[in-house]
PAPA-550336 format. One record per atom (N, C-alpha, C, O): residue number from 1; residue in one letter; atom name; x, y, z. Coordinates in steps of 0.1 Angstrom, whole numbers, plus 5000, padded with zeros to 4 digits. Layout:
% residues N
<num NUM residu a atome CA xx X yy Y zz Z> .
...
END
This chain:
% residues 74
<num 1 residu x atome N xx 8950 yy 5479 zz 0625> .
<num 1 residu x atome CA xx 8948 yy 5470 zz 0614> .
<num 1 residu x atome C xx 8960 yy 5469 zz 0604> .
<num 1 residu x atome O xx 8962 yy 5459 zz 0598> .
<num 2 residu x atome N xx 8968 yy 5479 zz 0602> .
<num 2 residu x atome CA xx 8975 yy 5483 zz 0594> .
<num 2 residu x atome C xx 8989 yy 5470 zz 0600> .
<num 2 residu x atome O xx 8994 yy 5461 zz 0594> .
<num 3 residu x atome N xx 8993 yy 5474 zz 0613> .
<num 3 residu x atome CA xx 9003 yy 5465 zz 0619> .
<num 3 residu x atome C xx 8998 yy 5453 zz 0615> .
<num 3 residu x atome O xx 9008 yy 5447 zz 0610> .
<num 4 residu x atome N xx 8985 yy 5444 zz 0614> .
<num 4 residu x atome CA xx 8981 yy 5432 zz 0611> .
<num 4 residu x atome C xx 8985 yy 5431 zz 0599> .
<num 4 residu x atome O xx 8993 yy 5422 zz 0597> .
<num 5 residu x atome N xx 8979 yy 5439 zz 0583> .
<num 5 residu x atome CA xx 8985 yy 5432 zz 0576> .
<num 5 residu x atome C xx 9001 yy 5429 zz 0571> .
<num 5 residu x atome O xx 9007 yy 5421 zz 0564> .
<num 6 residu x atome N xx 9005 yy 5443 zz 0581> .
<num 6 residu x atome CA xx 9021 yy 5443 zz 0577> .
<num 6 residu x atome C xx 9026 yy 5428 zz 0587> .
<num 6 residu x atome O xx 9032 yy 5419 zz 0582> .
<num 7 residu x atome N xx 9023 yy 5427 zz 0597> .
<num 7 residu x atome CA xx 9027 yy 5412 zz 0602> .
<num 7 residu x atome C xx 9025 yy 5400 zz 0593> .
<num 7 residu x atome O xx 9032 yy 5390 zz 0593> .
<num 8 residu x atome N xx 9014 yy 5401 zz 0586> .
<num 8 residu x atome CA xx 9009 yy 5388 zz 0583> .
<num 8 residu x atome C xx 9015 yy 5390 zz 0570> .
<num 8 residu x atome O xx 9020 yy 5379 zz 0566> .
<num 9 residu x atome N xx 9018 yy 5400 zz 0563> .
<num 9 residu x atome CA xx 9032 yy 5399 zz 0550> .
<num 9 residu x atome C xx 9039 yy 5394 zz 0550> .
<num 9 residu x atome O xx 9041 yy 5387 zz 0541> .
<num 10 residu x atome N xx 9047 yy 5396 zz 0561> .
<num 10 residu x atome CA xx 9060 yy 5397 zz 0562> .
<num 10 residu x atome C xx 9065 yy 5386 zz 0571> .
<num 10 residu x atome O xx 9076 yy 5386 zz 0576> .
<num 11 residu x atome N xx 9056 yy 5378 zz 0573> .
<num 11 residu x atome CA xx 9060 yy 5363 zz 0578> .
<num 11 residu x atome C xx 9066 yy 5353 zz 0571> .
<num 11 residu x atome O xx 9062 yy 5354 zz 0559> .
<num 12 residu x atome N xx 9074 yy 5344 zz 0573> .
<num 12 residu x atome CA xx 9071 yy 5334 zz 0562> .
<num 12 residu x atome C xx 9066 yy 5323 zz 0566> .
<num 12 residu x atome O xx 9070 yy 5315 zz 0575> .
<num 13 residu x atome N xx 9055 yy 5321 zz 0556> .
<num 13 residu x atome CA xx 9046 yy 5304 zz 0561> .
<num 13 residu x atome C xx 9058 yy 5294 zz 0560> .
<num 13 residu x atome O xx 9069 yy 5294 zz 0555> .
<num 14 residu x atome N xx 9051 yy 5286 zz 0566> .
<num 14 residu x atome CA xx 9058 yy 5271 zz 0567> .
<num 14 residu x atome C xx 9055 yy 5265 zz 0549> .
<num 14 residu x atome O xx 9061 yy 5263 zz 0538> .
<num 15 residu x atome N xx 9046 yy 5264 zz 0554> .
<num 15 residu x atome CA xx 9037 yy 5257 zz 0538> .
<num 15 residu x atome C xx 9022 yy 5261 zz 0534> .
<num 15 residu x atome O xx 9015 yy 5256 zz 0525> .
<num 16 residu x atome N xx 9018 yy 5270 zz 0541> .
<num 16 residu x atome CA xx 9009 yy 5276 zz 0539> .
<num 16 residu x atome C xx 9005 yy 5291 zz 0533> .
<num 16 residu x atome O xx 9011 yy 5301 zz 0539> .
<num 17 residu x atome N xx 8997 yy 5293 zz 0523> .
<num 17 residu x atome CA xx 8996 yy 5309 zz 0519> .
<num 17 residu x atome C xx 8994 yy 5320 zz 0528> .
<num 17 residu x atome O xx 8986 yy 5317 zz 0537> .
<num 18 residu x atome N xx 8999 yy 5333 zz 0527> .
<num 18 residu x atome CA xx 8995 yy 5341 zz 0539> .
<num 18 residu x atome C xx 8979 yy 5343 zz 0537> .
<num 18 residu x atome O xx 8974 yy 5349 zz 0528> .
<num 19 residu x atome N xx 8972 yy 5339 zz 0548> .
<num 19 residu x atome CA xx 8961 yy 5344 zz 0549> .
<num 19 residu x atome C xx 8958 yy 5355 zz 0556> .
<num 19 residu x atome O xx 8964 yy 5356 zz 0567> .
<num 20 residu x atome N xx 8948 yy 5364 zz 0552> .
<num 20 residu x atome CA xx 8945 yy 5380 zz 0559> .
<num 20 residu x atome C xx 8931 yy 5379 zz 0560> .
<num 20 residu x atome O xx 8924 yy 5375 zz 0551> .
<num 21 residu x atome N xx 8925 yy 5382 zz 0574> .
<num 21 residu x atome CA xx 8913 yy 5387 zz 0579> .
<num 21 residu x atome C xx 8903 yy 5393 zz 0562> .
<num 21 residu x atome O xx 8907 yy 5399 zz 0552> .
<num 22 residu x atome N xx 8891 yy 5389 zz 0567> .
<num 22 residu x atome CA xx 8882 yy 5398 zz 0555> .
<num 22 residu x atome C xx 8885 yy 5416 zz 0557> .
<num 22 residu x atome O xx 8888 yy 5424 zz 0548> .
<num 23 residu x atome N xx 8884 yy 5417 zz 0569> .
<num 23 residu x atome CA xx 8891 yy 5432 zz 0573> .
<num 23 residu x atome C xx 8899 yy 5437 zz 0564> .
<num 23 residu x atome O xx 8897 yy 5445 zz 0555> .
<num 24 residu x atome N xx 8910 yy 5430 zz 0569> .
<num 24 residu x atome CA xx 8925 yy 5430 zz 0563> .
<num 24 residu x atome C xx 8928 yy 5433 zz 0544> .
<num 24 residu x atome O xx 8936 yy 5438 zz 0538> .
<num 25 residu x atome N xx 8916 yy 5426 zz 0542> .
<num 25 residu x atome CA xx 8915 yy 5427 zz 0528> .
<num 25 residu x atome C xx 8912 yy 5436 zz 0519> .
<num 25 residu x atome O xx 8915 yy 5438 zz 0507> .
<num 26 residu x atome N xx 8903 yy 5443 zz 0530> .
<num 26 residu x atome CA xx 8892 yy 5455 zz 0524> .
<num 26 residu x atome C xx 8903 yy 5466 zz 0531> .
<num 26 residu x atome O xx 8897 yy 5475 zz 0534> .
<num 27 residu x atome N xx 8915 yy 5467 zz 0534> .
<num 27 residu x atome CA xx 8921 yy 5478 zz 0543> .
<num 27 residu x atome C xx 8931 yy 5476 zz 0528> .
<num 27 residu x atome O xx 8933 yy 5486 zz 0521> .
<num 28 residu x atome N xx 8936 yy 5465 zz 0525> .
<num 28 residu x atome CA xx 8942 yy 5462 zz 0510> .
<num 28 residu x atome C xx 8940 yy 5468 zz 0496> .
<num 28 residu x atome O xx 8946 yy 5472 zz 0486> .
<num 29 residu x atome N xx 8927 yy 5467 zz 0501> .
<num 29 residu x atome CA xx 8915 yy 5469 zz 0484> .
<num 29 residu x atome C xx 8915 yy 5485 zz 0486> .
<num 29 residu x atome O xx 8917 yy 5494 zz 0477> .
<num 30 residu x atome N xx 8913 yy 5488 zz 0496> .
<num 30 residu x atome CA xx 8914 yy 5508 zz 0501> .
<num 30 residu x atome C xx 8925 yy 5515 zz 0494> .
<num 30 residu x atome O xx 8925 yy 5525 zz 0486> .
<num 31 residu x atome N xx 8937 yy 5508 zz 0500> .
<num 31 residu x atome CA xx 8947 yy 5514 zz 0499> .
<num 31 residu x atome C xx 8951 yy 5510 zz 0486> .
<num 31 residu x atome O xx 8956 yy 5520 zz 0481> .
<num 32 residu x atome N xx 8950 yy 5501 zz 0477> .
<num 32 residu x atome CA xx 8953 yy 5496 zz 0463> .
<num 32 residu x atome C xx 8944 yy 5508 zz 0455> .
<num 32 residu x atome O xx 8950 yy 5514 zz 0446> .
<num 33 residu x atome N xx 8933 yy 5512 zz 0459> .
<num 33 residu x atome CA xx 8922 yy 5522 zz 0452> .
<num 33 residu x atome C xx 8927 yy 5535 zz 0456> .
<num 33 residu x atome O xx 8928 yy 5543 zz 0447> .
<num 34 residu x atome N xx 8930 yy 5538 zz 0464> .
<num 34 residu x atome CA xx 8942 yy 5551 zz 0470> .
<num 34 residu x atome C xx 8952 yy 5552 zz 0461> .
<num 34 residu x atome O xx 8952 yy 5561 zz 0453> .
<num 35 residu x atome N xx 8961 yy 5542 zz 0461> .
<num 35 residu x atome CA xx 8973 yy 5539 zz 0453> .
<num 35 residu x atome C xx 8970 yy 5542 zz 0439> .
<num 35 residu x atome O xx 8977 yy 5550 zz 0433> .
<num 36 residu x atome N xx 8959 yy 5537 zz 0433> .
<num 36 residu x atome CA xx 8959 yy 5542 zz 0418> .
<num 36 residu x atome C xx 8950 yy 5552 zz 0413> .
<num 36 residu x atome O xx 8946 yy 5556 zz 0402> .
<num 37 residu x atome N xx 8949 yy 5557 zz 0427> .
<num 37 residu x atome CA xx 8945 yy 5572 zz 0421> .
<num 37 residu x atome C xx 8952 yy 5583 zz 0420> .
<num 37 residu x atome O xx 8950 yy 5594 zz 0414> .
<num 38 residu x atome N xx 8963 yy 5578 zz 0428> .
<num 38 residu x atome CA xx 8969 yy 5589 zz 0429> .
<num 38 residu x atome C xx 8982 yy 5586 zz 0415> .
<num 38 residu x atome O xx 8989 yy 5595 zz 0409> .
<num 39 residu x atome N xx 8982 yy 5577 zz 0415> .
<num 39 residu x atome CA xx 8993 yy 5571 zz 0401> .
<num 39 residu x atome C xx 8989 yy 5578 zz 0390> .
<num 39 residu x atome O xx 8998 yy 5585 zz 0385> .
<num 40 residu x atome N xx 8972 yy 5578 zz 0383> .
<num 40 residu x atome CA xx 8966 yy 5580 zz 0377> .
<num 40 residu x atome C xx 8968 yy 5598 zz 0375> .
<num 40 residu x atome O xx 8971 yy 5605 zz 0366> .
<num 41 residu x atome N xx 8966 yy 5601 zz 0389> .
<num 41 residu x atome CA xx 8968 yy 5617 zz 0386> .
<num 41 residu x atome C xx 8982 yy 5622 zz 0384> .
<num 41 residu x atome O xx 8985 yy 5633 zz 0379> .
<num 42 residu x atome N xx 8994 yy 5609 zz 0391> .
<num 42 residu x atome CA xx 9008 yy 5618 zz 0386> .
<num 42 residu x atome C xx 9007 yy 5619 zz 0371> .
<num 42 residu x atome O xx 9008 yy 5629 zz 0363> .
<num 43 residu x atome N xx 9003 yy 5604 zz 0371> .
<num 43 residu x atome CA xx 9005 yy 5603 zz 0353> .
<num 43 residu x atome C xx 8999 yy 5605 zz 0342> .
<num 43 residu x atome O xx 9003 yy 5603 zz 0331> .
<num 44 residu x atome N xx 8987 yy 5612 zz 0346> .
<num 44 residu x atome CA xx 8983 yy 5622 zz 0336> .
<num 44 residu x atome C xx 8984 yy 5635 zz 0342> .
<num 44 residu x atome O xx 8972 yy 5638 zz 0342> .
<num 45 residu x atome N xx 8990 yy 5644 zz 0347> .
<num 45 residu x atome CA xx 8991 yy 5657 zz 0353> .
<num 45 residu x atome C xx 9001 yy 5657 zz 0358> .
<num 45 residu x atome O xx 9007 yy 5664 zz 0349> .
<num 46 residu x atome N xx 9009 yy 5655 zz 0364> .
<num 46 residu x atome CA xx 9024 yy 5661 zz 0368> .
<num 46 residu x atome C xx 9034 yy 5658 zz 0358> .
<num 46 residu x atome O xx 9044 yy 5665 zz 0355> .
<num 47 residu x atome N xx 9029 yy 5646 zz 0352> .
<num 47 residu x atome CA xx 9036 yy 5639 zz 0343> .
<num 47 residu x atome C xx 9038 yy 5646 zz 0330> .
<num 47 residu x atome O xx 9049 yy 5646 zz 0325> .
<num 48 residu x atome N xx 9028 yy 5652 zz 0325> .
<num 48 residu x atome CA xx 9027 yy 5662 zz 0316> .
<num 48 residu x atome C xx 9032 yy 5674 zz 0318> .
<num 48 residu x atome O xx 9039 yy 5679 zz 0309> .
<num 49 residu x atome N xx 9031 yy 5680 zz 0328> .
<num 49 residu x atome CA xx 9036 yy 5695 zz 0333> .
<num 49 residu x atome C xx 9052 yy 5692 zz 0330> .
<num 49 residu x atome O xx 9059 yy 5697 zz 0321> .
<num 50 residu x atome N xx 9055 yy 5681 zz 0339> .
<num 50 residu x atome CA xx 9074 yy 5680 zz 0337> .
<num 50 residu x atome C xx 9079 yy 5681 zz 0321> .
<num 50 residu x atome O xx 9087 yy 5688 zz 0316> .
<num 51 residu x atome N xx 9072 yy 5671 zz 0315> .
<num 51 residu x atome CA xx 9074 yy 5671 zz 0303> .
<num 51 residu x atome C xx 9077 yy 5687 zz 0293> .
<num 51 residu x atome O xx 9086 yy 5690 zz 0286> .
<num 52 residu x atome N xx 9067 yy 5693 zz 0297> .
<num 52 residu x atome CA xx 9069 yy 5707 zz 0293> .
<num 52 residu x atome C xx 9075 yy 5716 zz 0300> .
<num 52 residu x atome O xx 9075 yy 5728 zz 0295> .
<num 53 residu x atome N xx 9081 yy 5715 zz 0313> .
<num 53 residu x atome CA xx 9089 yy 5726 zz 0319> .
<num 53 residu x atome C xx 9104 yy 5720 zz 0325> .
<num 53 residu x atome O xx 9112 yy 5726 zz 0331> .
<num 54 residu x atome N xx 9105 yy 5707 zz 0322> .
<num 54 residu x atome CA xx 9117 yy 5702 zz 0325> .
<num 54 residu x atome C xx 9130 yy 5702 zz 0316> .
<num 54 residu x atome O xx 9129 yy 5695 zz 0306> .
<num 55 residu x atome N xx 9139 yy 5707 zz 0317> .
<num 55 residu x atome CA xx 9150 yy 5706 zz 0306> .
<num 55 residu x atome C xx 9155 yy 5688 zz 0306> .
<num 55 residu x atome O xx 9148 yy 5680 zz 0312> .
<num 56 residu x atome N xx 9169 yy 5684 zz 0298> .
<num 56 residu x atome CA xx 9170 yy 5676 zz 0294> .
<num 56 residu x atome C xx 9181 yy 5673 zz 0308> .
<num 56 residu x atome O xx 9182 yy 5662 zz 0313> .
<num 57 residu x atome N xx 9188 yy 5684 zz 0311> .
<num 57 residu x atome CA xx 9194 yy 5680 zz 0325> .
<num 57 residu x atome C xx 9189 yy 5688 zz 0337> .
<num 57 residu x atome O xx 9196 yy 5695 zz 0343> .
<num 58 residu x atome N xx 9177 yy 5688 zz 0339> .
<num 58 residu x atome CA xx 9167 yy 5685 zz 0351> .
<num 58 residu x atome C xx 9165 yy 5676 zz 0354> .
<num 58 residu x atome O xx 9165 yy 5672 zz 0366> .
<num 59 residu x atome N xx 9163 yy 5666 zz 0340> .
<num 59 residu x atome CA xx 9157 yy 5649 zz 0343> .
<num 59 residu x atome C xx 9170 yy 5641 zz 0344> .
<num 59 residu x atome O xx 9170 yy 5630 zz 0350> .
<num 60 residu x atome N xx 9179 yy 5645 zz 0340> .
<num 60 residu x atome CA xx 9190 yy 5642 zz 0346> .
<num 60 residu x atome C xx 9195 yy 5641 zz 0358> .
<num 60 residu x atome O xx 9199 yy 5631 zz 0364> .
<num 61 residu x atome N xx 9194 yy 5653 zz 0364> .
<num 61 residu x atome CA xx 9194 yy 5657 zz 0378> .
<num 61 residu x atome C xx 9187 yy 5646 zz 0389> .
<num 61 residu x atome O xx 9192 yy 5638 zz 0397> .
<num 62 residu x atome N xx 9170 yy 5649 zz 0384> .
<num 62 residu x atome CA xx 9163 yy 5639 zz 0390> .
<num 62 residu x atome C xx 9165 yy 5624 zz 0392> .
<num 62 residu x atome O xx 9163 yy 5619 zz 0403> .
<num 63 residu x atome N xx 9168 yy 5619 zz 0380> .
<num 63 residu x atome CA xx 9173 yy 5608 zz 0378> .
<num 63 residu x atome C xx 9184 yy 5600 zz 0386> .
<num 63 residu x atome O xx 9183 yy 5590 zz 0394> .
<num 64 residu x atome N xx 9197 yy 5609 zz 0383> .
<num 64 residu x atome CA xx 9202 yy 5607 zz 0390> .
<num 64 residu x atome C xx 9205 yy 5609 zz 0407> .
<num 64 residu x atome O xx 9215 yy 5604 zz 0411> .
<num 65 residu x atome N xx 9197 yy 5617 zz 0415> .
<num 65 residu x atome CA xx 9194 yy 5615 zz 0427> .
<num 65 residu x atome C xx 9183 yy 5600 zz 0429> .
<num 65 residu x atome O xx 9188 yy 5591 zz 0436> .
<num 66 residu x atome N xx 9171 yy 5598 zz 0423> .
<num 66 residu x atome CA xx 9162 yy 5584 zz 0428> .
<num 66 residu x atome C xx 9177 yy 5574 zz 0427> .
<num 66 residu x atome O xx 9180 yy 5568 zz 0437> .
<num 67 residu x atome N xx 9183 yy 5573 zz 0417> .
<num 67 residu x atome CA xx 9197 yy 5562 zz 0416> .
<num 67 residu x atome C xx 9201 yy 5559 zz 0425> .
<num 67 residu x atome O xx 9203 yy 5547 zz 0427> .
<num 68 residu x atome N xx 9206 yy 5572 zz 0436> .
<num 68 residu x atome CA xx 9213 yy 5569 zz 0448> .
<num 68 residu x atome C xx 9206 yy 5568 zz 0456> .
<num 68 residu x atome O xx 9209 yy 5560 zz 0465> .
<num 69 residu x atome N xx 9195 yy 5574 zz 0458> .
<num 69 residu x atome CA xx 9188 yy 5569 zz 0466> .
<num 69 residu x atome C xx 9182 yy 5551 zz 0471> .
<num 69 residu x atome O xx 9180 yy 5545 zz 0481> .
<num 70 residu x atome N xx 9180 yy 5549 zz 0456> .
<num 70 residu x atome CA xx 9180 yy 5534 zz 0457> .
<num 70 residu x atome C xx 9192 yy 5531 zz 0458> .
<num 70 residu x atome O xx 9192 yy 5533 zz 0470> .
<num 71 residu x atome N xx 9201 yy 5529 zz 0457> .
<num 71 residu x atome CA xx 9217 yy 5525 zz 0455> .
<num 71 residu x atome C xx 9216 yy 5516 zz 0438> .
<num 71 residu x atome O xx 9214 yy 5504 zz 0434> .
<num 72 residu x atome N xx 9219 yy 5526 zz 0432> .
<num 72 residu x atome CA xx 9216 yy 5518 zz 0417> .
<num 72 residu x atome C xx 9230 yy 5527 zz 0410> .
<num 72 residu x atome O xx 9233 yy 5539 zz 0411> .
<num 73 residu x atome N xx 9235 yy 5520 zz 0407> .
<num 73 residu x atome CA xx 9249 yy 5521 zz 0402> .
<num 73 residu x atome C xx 9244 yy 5531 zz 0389> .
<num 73 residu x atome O xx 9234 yy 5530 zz 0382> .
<num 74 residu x atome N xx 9255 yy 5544 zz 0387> .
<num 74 residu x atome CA xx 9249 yy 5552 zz 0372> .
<num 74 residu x atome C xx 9257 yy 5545 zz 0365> .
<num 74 residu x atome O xx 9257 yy 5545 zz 0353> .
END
C-alpha cells in the first residue's frame, strides 16, 4: 500500500487532483498520527534534555553537519 500512495504522489495529473484509495488515506492519517507523536515527544523531551546538556558549540557542531547534509550553504 505504501508503493500506492508513493506512486499516486508523485505523478503528475494532467488536470486532475491526485486521488488516493479510502485505504490509502487511512495508511496517510496513521502515519500523519505516527508522525506527530513522535514530533511531540522530541519536542517536549529531547528537546529539553539538549537544551540543558548542550554547549553553545555542540549546537554548532550539530547545526552545522544538518547544513551539509542538506547542502545549505553556512
Amino acid at each position: 500500500m505504501i508503493d500506492a500512495v508513493a506512486t499516486a504522489l508523485t505523478q503528475t495529473p494532467a488536470s486532475d487532483p491526485v486521488c488516493l484509495s479510502t485505504g490509502e488515506c487511512e495508511l496517510l492519517q496513521v502515519y500523519a498520527n505516527a508522525e506527530q507523536q513522535h514530533l511531540a515527544l522530541e519536542n517536549g523531551v529531547v528537546m529539553g534534555i539538549a537544551r540543558i546538556r548542550l554547549t553553545k558549540g555542540d549546537i554548532k557542531t550539530i547545526s552545522e553537519g544538518m547544513k551539509a547534509r542538506r547542502g545549505v550553504v553556512h
